[in-house]
C-alpha atoms as one frame of an Amber mdcrd trajectory, in Angstrom:
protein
 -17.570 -15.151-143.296 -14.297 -15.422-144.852 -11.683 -17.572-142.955  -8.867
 -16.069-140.646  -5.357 -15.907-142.150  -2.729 -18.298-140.288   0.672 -20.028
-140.694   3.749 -18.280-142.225   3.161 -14.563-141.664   3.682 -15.683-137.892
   7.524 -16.080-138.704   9.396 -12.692-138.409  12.798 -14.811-137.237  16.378
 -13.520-137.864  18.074 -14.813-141.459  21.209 -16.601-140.577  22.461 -14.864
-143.778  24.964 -11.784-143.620  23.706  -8.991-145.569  26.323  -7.310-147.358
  24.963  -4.208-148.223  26.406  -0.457-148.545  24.831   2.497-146.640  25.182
   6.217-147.445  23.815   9.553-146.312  24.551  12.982-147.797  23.837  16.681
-147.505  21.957  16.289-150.643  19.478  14.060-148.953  19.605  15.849-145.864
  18.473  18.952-147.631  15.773  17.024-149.623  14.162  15.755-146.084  14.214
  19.155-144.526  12.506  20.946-147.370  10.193  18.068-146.966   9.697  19.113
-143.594   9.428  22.776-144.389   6.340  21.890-146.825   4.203  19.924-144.465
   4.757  22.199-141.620   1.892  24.460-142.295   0.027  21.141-142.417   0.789
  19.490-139.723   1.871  21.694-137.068  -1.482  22.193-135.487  -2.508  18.064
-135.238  -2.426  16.648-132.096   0.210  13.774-131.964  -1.158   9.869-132.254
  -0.381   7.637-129.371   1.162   4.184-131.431   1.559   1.248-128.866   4.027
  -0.893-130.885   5.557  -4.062-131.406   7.836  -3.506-127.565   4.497  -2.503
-125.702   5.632   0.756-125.492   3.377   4.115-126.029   4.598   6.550-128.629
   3.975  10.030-129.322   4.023  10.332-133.271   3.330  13.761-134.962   0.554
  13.719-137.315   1.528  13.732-141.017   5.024  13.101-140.211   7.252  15.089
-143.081  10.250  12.918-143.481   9.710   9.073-142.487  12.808   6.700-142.584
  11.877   3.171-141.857  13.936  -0.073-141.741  11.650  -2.882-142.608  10.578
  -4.086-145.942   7.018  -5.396-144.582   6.646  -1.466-143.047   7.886  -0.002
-145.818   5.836  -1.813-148.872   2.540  -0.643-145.890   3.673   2.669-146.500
   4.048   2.734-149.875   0.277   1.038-150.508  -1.020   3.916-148.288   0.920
   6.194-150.341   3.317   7.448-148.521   6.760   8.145-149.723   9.733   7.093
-146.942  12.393   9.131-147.208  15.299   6.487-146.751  14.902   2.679-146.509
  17.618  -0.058-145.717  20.017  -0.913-149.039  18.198  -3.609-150.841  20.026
  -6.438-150.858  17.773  -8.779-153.763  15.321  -7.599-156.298  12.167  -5.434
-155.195   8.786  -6.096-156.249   7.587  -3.822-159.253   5.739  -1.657-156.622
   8.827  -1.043-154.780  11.098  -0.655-157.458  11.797   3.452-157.102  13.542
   2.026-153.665  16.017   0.252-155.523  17.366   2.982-157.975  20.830   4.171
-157.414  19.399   7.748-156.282  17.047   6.422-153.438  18.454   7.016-150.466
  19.922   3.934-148.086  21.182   4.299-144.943  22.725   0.782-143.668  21.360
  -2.635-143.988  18.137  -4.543-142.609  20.560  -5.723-139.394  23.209  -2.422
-139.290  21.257   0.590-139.720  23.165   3.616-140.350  22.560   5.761-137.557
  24.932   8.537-138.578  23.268   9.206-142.062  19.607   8.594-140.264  20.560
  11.621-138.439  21.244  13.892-141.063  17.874  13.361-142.434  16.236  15.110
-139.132  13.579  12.285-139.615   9.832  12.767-137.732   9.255   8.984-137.454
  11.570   6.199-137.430   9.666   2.677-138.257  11.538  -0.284-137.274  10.425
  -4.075-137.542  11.150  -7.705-137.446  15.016  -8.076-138.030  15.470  -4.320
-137.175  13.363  -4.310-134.478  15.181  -4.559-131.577  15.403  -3.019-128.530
  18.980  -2.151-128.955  18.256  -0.579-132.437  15.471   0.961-130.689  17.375
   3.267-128.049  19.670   4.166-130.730  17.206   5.369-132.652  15.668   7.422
-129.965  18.792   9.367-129.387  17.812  11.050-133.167  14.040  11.098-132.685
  11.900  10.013-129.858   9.285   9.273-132.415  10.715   5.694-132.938   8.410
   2.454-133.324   8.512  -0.870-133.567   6.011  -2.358-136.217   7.309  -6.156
-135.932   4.436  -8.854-136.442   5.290 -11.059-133.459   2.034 -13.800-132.076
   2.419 -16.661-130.037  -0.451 -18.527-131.677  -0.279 -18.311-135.700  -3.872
 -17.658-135.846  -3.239 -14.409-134.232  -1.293 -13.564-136.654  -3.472 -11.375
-139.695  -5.357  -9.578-136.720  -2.056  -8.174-136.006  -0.678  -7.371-139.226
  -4.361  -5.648-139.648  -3.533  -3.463-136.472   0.187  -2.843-137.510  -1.519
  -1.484-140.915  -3.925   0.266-139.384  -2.058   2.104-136.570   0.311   3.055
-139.850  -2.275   4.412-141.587  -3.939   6.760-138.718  -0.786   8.312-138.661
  -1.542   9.625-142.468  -5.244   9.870-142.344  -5.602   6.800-144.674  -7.424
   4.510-142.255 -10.096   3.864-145.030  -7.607   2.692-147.454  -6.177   0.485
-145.188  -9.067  -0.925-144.153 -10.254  -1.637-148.287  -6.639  -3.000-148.305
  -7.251  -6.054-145.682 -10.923  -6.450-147.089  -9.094  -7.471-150.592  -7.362
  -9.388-148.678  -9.528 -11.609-146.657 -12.003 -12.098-149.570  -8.912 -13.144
-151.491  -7.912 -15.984-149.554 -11.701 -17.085-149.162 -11.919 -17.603-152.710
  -9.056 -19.760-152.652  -9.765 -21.673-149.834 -13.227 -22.130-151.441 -11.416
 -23.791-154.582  -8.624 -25.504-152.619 -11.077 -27.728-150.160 -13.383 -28.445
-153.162 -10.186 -29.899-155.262  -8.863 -32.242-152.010  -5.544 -31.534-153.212
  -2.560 -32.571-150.866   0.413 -29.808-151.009   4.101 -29.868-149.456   5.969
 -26.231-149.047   9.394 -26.584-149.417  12.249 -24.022-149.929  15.346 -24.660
-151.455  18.674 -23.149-149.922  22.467 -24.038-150.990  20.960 -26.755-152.753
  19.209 -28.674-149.646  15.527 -28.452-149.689  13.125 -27.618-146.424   9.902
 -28.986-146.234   7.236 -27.038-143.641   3.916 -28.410-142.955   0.823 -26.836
-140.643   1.287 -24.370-138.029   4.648 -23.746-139.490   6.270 -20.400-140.915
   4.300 -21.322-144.117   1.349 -22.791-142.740  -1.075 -20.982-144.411  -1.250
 -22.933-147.117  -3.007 -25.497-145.425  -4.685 -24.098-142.841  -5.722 -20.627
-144.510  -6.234 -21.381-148.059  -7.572 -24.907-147.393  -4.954 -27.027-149.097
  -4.506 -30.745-147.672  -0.999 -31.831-145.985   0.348 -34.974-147.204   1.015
 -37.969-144.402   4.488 -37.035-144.274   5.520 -36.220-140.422   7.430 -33.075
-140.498   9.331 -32.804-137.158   9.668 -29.047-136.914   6.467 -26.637-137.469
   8.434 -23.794-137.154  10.660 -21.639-138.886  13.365 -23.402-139.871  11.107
 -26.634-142.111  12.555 -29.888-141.641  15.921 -30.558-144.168  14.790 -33.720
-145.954  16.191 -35.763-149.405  14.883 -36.421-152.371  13.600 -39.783-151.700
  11.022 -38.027-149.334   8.856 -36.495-152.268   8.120 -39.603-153.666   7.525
 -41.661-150.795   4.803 -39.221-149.774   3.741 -37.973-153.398   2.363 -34.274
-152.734  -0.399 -33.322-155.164   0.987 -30.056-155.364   4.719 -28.721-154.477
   4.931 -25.059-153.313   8.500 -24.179-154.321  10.435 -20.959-152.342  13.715
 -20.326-153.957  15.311 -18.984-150.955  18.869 -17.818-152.716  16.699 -15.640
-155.151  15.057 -13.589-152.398  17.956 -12.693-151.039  20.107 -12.388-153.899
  22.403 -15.259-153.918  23.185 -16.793-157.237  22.532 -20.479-156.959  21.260
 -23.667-159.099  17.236 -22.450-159.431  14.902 -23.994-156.889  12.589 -25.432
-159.068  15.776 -26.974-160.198  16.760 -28.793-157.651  13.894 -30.411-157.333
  13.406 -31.413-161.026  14.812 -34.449-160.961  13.833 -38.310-161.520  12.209
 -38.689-158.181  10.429 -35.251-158.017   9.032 -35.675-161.514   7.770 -38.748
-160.393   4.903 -37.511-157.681   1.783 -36.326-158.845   3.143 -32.668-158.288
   5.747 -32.885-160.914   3.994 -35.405-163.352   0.920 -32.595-163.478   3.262
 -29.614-163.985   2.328 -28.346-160.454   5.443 -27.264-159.102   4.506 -23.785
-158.243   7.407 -21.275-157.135   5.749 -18.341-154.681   7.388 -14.836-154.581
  10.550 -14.575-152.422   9.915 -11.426-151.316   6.920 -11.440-150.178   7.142
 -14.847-148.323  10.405 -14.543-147.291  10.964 -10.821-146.897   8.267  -8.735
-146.171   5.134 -11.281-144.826   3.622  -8.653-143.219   2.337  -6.440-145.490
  -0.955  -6.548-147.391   0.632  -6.146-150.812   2.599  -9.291-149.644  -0.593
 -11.525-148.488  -2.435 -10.269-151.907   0.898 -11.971-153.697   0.819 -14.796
-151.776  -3.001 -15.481-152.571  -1.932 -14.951-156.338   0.718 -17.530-155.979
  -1.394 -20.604-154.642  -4.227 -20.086-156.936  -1.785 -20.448-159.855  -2.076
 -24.579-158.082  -6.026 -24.429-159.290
């Protein structure tokens, strides 16, 4: 029976990292989304509505088949857009999308505010059935004012006390998302891929004994996190061994720590996340950083296994299962 996912996905904390980005709304897109509406009508008119219970424990009354769907959270959005769904308006992207997101980033998608300042006014104009809100939109402030445009507002934020939690409820989030559309089989097939993904590699990773660090690299300093952190899962879903190094903080911030700490504690493998690329900072490249005489000197760097993940979806959008499929792909590059 394949292994529970655990660790990072857990983390859905604020960035301390002001997102500069530039909102718009038109009539043009206003009268896209209601002749989106007009079309599904026929369709959906006679469904029932779906009772949601979201991230806020509150009970929602979502029409079936919604017609125009804005949504304000990359980990939501990338769900959507695996079911198939198209959203009709997203948050301004403020780093590079995936390849799978990429129509989101073109110049005629319409954005409407940032991941932290929706734009409520150009929301509006959209007349939107659903409104999907998560992790650094998901508030309850953002909440009510998203109810004064649609009632049918929730809150699809990964939050768990215990990390282990964690994949059940990213499972549910997908699910619950997917009832909405009628593509509960798909979803399910998703999280199957999934789970028998990160078996494989845990399979591979115990057998190889392997000791790992995960570090990410910000304005040059570099982060180490170690089990039952925001990036966990490396060790304690895909079965890779910690080093003896005591990391102080197994949460989401890592533990800030020099150069001089790589080589006294000589990680097998180094798990790079180049923190200025996800967001779209131009800095010195992680990988980099670390690079240098002391670095090269651990087993990590003299093997060539200094293996940068995918910002986005470790950084960005965790809780998605596009995003745990990358991850998967990223630590078996280490085998």
């Amino acid at each position: 029976m394949p292994p529970r996912l655990r660790g990072p996905l857990a983390a859905t904390v604020a960035l301390g990292t002001a997102l500069v980005l530039t909102a718009c709304g038109s009539t043009s897109q206003a009268d896209q989304a209601s002749a989106a509406k007009d079309g599904a009508a026929a369709s959906s008119s006679a469904a029932p509505p779906m009772k949601i219970t979201d991230a806020q424990n509150r009970t929602v009354a979502v029409p079936s088949n919604p017609a125009v769907v804005v949504a304000m959270d990359w980990s939501a959005i990338r769900t959507l857009n695996g079911l198939g769904i198209k959203v009709a308006a997203t948050p301004a992207p403020n780093g590079p999308l995936p390849e799978d997101l990429a129509a989101y980033a073109a110049s005629d998608s319409p954005h409407v505010g940032t991941l932290f300042e929706p734009d409520y006014e150009a929301i509006s104009a959209l007349e939107p059935d659903l409104v999907v809100v998560g992790s650094r939109s998901g508030s309850p402030e953002i909440v009510a004012e998203m109810e004064k445009i649609t009632p049918a507002v929730i809150d699809m934020s990964v939050r768990a006390d215990d990390p282990a939690d964690v994949v059940d409820l990213v499972e549910k989030r997908t699910l619950d998302l997917a009832s909405i559309f009628g593509k509960t089989e798909v979803a399910r097939a998703s999280m199957k891929q999934v789970r028998d993904g990160v078996a494989d590699v845990n399979r591979q990773a115990t057998a190889s004994k392997q000791t790992a660090m995960f570090v990410q690299v910000s304005g040059g300093k570099a982060n180490v996190y170690g089990p039952g952190s925001r990036f966990g899962t490396v060790f304690e879903d895909y079965g890779f061994a910690p080093t003896t190094a005591p990391i102080k903080d197994g949460g989401s911030h890592g533990e800030e720590v020099s150069q001089e700490f790589f080589a006294k504690y000589n990680p097998g493998l180094l798990f790079v996340l180049d923190r200025a690329k996800a967001i779209g900072d131009t800095e010195t490249p992680a990988v980099e950083v670390l690079q240098n005489g002391l670095v090269d000197g651990t087993d990590a760097g003299k093997n060539g296994k200094l293996v940068e993940v995918e910002g986005f979806s470790w950084y960005l959008a965790s809780a998605a299962p596009q995003s745990l499929q990358q991850m998967t792909t990223d630590v078996a590059k280490a085998l």
